[in-house]
N, C-alpha and C positions, 0 to 999 in steps of 0.2 A: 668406529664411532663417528657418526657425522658432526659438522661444526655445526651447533642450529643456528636456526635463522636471527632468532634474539642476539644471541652472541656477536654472531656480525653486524647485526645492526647497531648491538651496543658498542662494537669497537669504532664504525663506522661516525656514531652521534658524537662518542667519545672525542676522536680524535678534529672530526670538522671544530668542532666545539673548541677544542685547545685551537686550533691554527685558529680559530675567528678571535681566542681569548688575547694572543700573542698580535698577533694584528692591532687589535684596539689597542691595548699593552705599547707597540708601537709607534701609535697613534701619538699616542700620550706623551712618552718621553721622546719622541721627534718633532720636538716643537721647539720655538725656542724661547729662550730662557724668560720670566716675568720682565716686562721692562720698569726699568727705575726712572720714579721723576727727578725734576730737574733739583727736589730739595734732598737728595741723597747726598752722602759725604763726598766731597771735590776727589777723594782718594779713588772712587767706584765709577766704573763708566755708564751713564744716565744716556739712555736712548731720547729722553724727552729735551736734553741739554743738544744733542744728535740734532734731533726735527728744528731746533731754530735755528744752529749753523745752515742747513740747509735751505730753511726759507729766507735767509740771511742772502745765500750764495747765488742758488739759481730761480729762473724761474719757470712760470707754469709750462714752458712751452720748449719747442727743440731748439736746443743750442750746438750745431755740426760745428766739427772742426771749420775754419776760416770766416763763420757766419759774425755779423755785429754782433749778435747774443752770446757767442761764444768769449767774445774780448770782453762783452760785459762782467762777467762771469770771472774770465780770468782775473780784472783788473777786481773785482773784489777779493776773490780768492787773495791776490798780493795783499790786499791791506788788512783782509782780517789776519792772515799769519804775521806780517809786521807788525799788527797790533798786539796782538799773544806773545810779541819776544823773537820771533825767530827771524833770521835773515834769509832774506828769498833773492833766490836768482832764478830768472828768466831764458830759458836756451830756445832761441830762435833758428828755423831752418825752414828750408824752402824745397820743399818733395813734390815726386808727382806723383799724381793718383789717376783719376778719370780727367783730371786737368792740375796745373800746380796750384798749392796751395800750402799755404804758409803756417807751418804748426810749433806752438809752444809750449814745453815744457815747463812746468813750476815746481821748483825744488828749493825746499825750507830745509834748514839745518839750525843745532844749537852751537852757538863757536865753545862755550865752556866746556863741550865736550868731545873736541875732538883729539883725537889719538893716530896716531898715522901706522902704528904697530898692531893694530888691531882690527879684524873686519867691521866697517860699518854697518849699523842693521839701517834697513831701509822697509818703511811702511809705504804703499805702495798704491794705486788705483788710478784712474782714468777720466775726467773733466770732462769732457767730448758727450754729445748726446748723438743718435741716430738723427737722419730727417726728418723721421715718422713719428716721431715720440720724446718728451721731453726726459725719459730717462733718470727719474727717480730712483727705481731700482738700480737701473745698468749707465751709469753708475754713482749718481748723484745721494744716495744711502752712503755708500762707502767710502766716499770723501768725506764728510760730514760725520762718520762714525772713527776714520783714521784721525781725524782732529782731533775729537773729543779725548779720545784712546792717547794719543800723544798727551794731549795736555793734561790727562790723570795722571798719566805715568810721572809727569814731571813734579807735579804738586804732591803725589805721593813720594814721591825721592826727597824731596824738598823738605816734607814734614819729617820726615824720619830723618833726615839728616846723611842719610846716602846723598852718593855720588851715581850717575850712569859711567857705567867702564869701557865703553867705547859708542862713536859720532853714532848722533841718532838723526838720521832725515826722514822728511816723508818728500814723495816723487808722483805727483800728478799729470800724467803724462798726457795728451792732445791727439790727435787723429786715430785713434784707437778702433774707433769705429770705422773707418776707412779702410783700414787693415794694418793696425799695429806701427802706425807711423812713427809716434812718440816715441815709443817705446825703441824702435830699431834706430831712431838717432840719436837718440841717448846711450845708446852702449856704443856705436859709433864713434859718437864724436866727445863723451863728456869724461873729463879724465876720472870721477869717481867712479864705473866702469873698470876701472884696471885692477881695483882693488878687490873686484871680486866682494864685494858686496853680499849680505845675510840680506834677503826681502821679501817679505809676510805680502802678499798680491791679494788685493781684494775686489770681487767683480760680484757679477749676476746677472741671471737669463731667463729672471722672474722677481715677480714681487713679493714675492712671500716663502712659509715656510723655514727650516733650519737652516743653518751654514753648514756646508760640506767640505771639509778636506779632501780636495780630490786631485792633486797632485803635489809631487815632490821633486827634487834636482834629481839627476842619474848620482849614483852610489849614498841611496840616504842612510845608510843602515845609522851611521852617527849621527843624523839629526833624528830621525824615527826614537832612536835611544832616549837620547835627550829632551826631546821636547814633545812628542805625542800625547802622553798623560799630563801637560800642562793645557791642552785646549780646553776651553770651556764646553762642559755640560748642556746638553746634548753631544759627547763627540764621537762626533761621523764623519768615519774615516775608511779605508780601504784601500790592500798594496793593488785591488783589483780595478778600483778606479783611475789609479794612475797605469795602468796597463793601460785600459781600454782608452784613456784619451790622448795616450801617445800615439796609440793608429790612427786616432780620426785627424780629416784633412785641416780640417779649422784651427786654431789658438787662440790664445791670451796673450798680455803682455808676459805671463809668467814663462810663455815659453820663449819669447825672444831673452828674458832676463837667463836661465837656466842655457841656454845655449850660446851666451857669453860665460859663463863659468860660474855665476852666481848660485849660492843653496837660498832655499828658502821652501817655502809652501804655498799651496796655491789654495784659496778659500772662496765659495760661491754660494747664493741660494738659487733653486732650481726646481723649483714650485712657483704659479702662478704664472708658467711660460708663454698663457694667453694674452698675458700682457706685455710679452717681450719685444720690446721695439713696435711698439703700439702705442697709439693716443692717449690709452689711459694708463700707461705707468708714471702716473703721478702721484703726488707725494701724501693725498689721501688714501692713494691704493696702494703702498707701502706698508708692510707689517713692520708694527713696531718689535715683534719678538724677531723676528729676522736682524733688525739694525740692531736690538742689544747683542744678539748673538755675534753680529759683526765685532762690534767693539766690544766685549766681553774677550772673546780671541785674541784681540792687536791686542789689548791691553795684557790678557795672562801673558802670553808668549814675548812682546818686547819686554815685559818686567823681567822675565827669566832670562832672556837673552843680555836685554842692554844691560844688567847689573854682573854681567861678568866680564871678564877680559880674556877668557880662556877659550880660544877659538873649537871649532871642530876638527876632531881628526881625518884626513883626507881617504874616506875608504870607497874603492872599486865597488863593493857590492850593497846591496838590494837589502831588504827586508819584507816577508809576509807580516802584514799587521794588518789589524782589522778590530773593530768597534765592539765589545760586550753589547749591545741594547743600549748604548752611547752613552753606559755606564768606562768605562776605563777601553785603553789599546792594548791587544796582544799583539806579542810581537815574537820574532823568530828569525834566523837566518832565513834567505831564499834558500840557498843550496841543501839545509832539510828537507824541504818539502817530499824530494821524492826519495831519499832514504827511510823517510818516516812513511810514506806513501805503501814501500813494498814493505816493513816491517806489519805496517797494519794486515796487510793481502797475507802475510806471512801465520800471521795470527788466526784471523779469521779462518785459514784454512783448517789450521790444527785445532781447534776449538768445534769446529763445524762436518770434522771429515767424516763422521758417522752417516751425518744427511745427504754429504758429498757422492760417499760409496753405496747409499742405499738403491734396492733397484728402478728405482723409478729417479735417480737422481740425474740422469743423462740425459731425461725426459724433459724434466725441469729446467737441465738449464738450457735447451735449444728453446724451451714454450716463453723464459726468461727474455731470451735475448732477442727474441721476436720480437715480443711486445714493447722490449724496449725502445727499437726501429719502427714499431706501426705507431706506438704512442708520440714519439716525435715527429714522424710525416704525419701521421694524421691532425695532431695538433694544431701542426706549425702552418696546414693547410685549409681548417678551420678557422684558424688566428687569422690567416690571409683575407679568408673569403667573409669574412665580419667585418674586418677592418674598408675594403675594399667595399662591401654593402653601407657600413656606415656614412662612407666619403661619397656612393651615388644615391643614396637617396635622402642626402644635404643633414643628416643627423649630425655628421662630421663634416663641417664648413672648412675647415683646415687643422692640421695636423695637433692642434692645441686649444682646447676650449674650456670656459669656467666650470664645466660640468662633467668634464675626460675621470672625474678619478670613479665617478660612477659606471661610465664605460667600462674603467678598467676591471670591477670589480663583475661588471657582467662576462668579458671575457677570462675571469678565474673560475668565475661556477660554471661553465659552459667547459672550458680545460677540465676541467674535476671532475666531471661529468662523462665526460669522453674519457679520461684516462681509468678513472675507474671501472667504467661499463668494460672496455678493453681489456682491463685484468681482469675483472669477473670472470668475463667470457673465455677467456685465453689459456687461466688458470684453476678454472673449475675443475678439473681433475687429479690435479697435483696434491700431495701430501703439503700440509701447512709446513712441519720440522724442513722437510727437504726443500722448498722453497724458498724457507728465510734462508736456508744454506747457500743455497745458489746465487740468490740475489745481494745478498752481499758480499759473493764471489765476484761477480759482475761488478757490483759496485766500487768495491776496492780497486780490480781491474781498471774501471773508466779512472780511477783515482790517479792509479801510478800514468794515464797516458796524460790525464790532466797536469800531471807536480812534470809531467815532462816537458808540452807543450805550451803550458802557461802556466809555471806555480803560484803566482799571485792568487789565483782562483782554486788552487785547490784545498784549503780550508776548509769550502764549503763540501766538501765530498768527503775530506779524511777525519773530521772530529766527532760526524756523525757514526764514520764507520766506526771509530773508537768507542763509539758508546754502543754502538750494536753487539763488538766482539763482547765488552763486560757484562752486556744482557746475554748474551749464547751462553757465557757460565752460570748462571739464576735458573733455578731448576723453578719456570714460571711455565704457562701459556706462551702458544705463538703471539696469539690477538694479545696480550696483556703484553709482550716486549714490543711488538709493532706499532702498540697504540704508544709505548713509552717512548721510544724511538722517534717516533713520525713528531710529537709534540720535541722533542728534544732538539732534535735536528730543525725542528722548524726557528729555534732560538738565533739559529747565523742564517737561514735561508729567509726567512720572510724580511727582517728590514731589508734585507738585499733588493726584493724583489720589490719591496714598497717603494726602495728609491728609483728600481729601473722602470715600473711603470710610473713616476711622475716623471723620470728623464726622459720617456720614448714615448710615452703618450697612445692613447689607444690604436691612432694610428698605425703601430706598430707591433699588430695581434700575430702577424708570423712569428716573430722573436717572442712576442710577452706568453703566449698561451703553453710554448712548451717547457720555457720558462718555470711558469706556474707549476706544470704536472711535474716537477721533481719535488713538492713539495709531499706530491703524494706517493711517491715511490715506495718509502720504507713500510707504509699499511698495507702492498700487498699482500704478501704472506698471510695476512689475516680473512683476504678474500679464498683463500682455498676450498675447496666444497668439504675435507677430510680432513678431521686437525690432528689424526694417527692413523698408524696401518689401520686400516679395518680387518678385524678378527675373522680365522676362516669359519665357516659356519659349518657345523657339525655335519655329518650323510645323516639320513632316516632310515634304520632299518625297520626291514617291512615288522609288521606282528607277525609271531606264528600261533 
């Protein structure tokens, strides 16, 4: 019996249709949170209470470390924290850079609350602007939202008649833009450094858009525990983001702070990168739903932290976690990943060995594993030569522009496009049953090389297979499990990919485009030309 042509079409409409519904879907709850005016309760952190500190502190224009703007700057910074109650000290030091210059540190503390038995938590970001740009977002947002965020917490404890259980500072560190200058003489030279310090790090490499959790200390599995389900709504999170920016060359002060011994989290927006270190990241091109997102964070997280006195426990190991639709974190040992990896491959096999042993099954999975390798080079080589066309003929002026997320969205239907025609063509002779068997032989396969090579990522390969194996038991249609699958699995794979084309930008169609065609992996089986054996057709005999 052939698959007809409606059928696949209807799986085809079906399922773009879900990936386009989960995208907007995305859209929506990746944003950040409504921001509150300044007449909301002192207990709540008000983004609009935010925007005056900041017009308060800096101004329109770039204030680099060692510059008069930049003492301007600081020297209010001192008076408005002295006038909110806190007592500030000043750490001065003399570094070199491209030449010396003289950078300082500003660090507020409450005396009523210090404890010497107990980790300090420390709220954290960076004064300092680029030369190019007065630095709004990166990072004149996140002083101005770590204020605000402190001084709720305070007036919140206050009201209620609580105590904080151990020293709360906040650490505005200087030459950051320079390369982390602050930040490394402060662990250096300042004795609250030894103590090994709890600090919530807050930056950005854009103006807009959510807060992202995208990194953690080495062995968080005890702060992941504890504290991941207190971020604020939208939370976006991922063990795979802190993978992936522990390779790259650049940092944060979060990692000078973690590489002194300190736990904490590292927090950033990462949308609107065309404004990073640019003229116009000023304080009109500033999202206000970014800076509630900001302090919505400080504020959940020091409230759970500073209101206890019960440190963390010191553990060696990791945890895979990762975002619902920035509804709630899952979370998990690392060291499952790949037990749970070959358990799944383990399953799929015995659930699937009918399609496995069938005789065309040997067929399928070499025409499988082809397309797997032609859909990635061809891809990744399309992706290239788009990205590459866009940058010569000035579409793409530089690697980040106000208009990239529609880029991006051309290099998905152009991926989609190619990877589907690919399977069409590749798999048009194959039995639908024996195809979904193979390919999620394959898939599990890529699973356990991924929980080996980097389990932080493999999440997105094993939940889906999970869901495939309980579809192979459902006495359904191929098209009708591949169409359920393909939307299912798109639930962990698409925000993924919606943050990694705003983080890499179209510029970047080698990596985004193959990227993309995994989301259409699991609808192949639906492209098969046969959705069963075809029945043998009877002989004619002659009449007599």
């Amino acid at each position: 019996m052939k698959l007809e042509l409606p059928e696949l079409r209807r799986s085809l409409t079906i399922s773009l249709l879900g990936l386009f519904a989960i995208e907007l879907l995305v859209c929506g709850l990746y944003r950040g949170p409504q921001p509150n005016s300044s007449e909301v309760s002192e207990t709540k952190f008000s983004a609009e209470r935010a925007v005056s500190i900041h017009e308060e502190l800096f101004p329109p224009k770039p204030h680099p470390a060692g510059s008069v703007e930049n003492q301007l700057v600081r020297d209010r910074l001192v008076e408005l924290l002295r006038n909110m109650g806190w007592k500030v000290e000043v750490q001065t030091a003399v570094v070199e850079s491209d030449a010396k210059v003289v950078i300082h540190n500003v660090l507020a503390r409450q005396q009523a609350t210090e404890k010497l038995e107990t980790r300090p938590l420390v709220l954290a970001s960076h004064y300092d602007s680029c030369r190019t740009g007065p630095g709004a977002g990166d990072a004149g947002g996140c002083v101005a939202a770590v204020i605000d965020a402190a001084t709720t917490l305070l007036e919140g404890t206050s009201k209620s008649g609580s105590k904080l259980q151990r020293p709360l500072y906040l650490l505005f560190t200087d030459g950051e833009e320079l390369g982390l200058l602050g930040a490394q003489q402060f662990v250096k030279r300042h004795p609250l450094s030894a103590r090994k310090p709890i600090v919530l790090n807050f930056d950005a490499r854009g103006t807009s858009g959510p807060v992202v959790m995208y990194e953690t200390h080495a062995g968080n599995r005890a702060a992941v525990e504890a504290w991941s389900n207190e971020l604020a709504r939208p939370m976006i999170t991922g063990s795979l983001f802190t993978a992936v920016y522990r390779t790259m060359p650049n940092g944060s002060d979060f990692t000078v702070f973690q590489n002194a011994g300190w736990q904490g989290f590292n927090f950033a927006i990462i949308d609107g990168a065309h404004r990073y270190h640019q003229p116009d990241d000023t304080l009109a091109n500033l999202d206000r739903r970014s800076l509630q997102h900001f302090g919505e964070h400080a504020l959940n997280l020091a409230r759970r932290i500073a209101t206890t006195d019960a440190d963390l426990l010191q553990t060696p190991d990791d945890l895979a976690f990762f975002d619902v639709l920035g509804l709630f974190v899952a979370h998990y040992p690392l060291s499952w990943c790949l037990p749970l990896s070959i358990a799944v491959f383990v399953l799929m096999f015995v659930v699937n060995r009918k399609g496995l042993l069938a005789p065309d099954g040997l067929r399928a999975l070499l025409r499988v594993g082809i397309l797997g390798l032609t859909v990635a080079v061809t891809s990744a080589a399309i992706g290239w030569f788009l990205s590459r066309l866009m940058r010569d003929t000035g579409l793409l002026p530089r690697s980040f522009v106000w208009y990239g997320h529609a880029l991006s969205v051309a290099l998905w239907l152009v991926s989609a496009a190619t990877s589907l025609g690919l399977a069409r063509w590749l798999l048009r002779c194959c039995s639908a049953k024996t195809l979904w068997s193979v390919l999620w032989i394959w898939w599990t396969l890529a699973g356990i090389s991924v929980a080996t090579i980097a389990p932080e990522f493999s999440h997105l390969l094993l939940w889906p297979a999970c869901l495939a194996a309980g579809l192979s038991m459902v006495r359904s249609s191929v098209a009708v499990r591949s169409v359920f699958v393909t939307i299912g699995s798109a639930v962990l794979l698409v925000p993924v990919l919606h943050l990694l084309s705003i983080a890499l930008g179209p510029a970047s169609g080698t990596l985004l485009c193959p990227a993309f065609a995994l989301t259409l992996w699991p609808l192949y089986p639906a492209l098969a030309i046969s959705a069963t054996e075809p029945k043998p057709v009877p002989a004619i005999t002659p009449a007599r």
